[in-house]
Structure formats: C-alpha cells, structure tokens
C-alpha positions, 0 to 999 in steps of 0.5 A: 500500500505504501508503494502506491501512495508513493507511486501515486504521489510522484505521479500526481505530485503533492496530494492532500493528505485526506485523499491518500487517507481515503485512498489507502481506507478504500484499499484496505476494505477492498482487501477485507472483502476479497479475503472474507470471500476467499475464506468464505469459499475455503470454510464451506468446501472444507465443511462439505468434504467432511460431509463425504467421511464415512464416520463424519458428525451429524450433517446438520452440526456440520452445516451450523458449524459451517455458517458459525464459523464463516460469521465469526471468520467475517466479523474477525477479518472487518475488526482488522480492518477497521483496526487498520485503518484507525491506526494506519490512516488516521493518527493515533491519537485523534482516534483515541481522544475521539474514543474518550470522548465517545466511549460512553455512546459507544459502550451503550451501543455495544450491549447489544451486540455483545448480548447478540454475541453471548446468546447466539454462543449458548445457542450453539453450545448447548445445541439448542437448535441447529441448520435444518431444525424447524423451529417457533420463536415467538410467533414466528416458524420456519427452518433455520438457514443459519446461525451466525455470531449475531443473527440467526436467519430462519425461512418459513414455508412461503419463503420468507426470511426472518433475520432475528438477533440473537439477543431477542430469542427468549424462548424456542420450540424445535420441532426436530428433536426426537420422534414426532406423534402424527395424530389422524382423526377420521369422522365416521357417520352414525349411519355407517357400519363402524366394526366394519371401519375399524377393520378397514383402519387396520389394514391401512394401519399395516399398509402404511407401517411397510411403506415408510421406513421413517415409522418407529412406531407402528399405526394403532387405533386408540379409538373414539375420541369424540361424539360429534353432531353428525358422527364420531371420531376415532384416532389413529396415532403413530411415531416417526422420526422427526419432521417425516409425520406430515408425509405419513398423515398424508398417506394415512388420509388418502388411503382412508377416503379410498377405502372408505370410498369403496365400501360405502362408508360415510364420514357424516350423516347424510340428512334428509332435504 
C-alpha cells in the first residue's frame, strides 16, 4: 500500500493528505472483502468434504458449524480492518481522544451486540437448535438457514426470511428433536357400519407401517375420541422420526377416503332435504 501512495504521489505530485487517507481506507476494505470471500469459499468446501467421511458428525452440526464459523471468520477479518485503518490512516491519537470522548455512546451501543454475541454462543453450545431444525420463536416458524455470531436467519414455508438477533430469542420450540406423534382423526357417520371401519383402519394401519421406513412406531387405533353432531371420531396415532409425520398423515388420509370410498362408508350423516 505504501508503494502506491508513493507511486501515486510522484505521479500526481503533492496530494492532500485526506485523499491518500481515503485512498489507502478504500484499499484496505477492498482487501477485507476479497479475503472474507476467499475464506468464505475455503470454510464451506472444507465443511462439505467432511460431509463425504464415512464416520463424519451429524450433517446438520456440520452445516451450523459451517455458517458459525464463516460469521465469526467475517466479523474477525472487518475488526482488522477497521483496526487498520484507525491506526494506519488516521493518527493515533485523534482516534483515541475521539474514543474518550465517545466511549460512553459507544459502550451503550455495544450491549447489544455483545448480548447478540453471548446468546447466539449458548445457542450453539448447548445445541439448542441447529441448520435444518424447524423451529417457533415467538410467533414466528420456519427452518433455520443459519446461525451466525449475531443473527440467526430462519425461512418459513412461503419463503420468507426472518433475520432475528440473537439477543431477542427468549424462548424456542424445535420441532426436530426426537420422534414426532402424527395424530389422524377420521369422522365416521352414525349411519355407517363402524366394526366394519375399524377393520378397514387396520389394514391401512399395516399398509402404511411397510411403506415408510421413517415409522418407529407402528399405526394403532386408540379409538373414539369424540361424539360429534353428525358422527364420531376415532384416532389413529403413530411415531416417526422427526419432521417425516406430515408425509405419513398424508398417506394415512388418502388411503382412508379410498377405502372408505369403496365400501360405502360415510364420514357424516347424510340428512334428509
């Protein structure tokens, strides 16, 4: 940097010190940039091999170690620069008298991002969450894309993406720790023939129990629930593993009108016109 301020100077003559001053500010944050990208680059190529070992960690863990450390490795590398450029550029001692007199107002804006800092830490270390996890916090549900030093950015199912400081997270439900119940409830007619539905139950019950892997708890028939107005209800319930029991739900209700269909088994009373 200094061969070009001085090649600069020799070309242009005698340059106002505050261009040289933004001259060499710009240069190093185009060097900053260049190196988070390179980084970047080389942080997630080396997490993704990993991905390839036979005995490699958990791919989730993988992939939120991944983005942890590609934010720590970004906001390290910015620090530096602006390091750099106060005590390169600017003279020293400007910048710490400016610090004294500003210190207070900036101690006061650091809480935050100090308390963005720690949180987003406990979150990692405790395992709280991780990349992949559909999660709730507060009001807001979605699957997590990344956990960084200070935000954690999670999309919901239309696409939208929430950014959420890590200070801000209270509480959080996970919905992808441990195996997950799927509840059907299936109506049945008062008129239909309700032995002859629960036969019809257990046989998707076993159908659906060799057509998904993801089962750890077979489908079984806990009975009936509810006395409707114009029917009852009875629940099938079954275990799989995390975030599979939507797909099984499906499946189990699709087959249940098929079948229900076939044998003329109603899921209300039809009434009289």
């Amino acid at each position: 940097m200094d061969k070009v301020i001085k090649f600069i100077q020799s070309t242009f003559g005698n340059i106002n010190s505050p261009v040289i001053y933004t001259i060499k500010s710009l240069g190093i944050i185009l060097i900053a940039i260049v190196v988070v990208k390179v980084g970047n680059f080389i942080i997630k190529k080396t997490f993704e091999k990993q991905k390839n070992f036979k005995y490699s960690k958990n791919i989730k863990r993988l992939d939120t170690m991944s983005t942890l450390t590609r934010s720590i490795f970004k906001y390290l590398i910015y620090t530096i620069a602006v390091i750099s450029i106060l005590t390169d550029v600017f003279d020293i001692r400007s910048v710490l008298a400016a610090a004294g007199i500003g210190g207070l107002a900036i101690g006061f804006g650091a809480q935050s991002l100090i308390k963005d800092v720690i949180t987003g830490f406990f979150i990692v270390f405790e395992n709280q969450f991780e990349v992949g996890d559909i999660i709730t916090i507060d009001a807001l549900n979605g699957t997590v894309e990344h956990i960084e030093l200070r935000v954690t950015r999670i999309r919901n199912a239309n696409g939208d993406l929430y950014i959420i400081p890590n200070g801000e997270i209270k509480k959080v439900i996970n919905h992808s720790k441990g195996n997950k119940t799927a509840n059907i409830d299936i109506p049945i007619s008062y008129d239909s023939d309700l032995s002859k539905a629960i036969d019809i139950i257990n046989t998707i019950c076993t159908k659906v129990a060799g057509e998904f892997s993801v089962i750890v708890e077979a489908p079984k028939i806990l009975g009936i629930t509810e006395f409707g107005k114009d029917n009852v209800v009875l629940r099938v319930t079954t275990k799989t593993l995390p975030n599979e029991h939507y797909e099984v739900e499906r499946r189990f209700r699709n087959l249940v009108k098929d079948e229900f269909s076939k044998a003329n088994i109603e899921f209300y009373r039809q009434r009289q016109a």
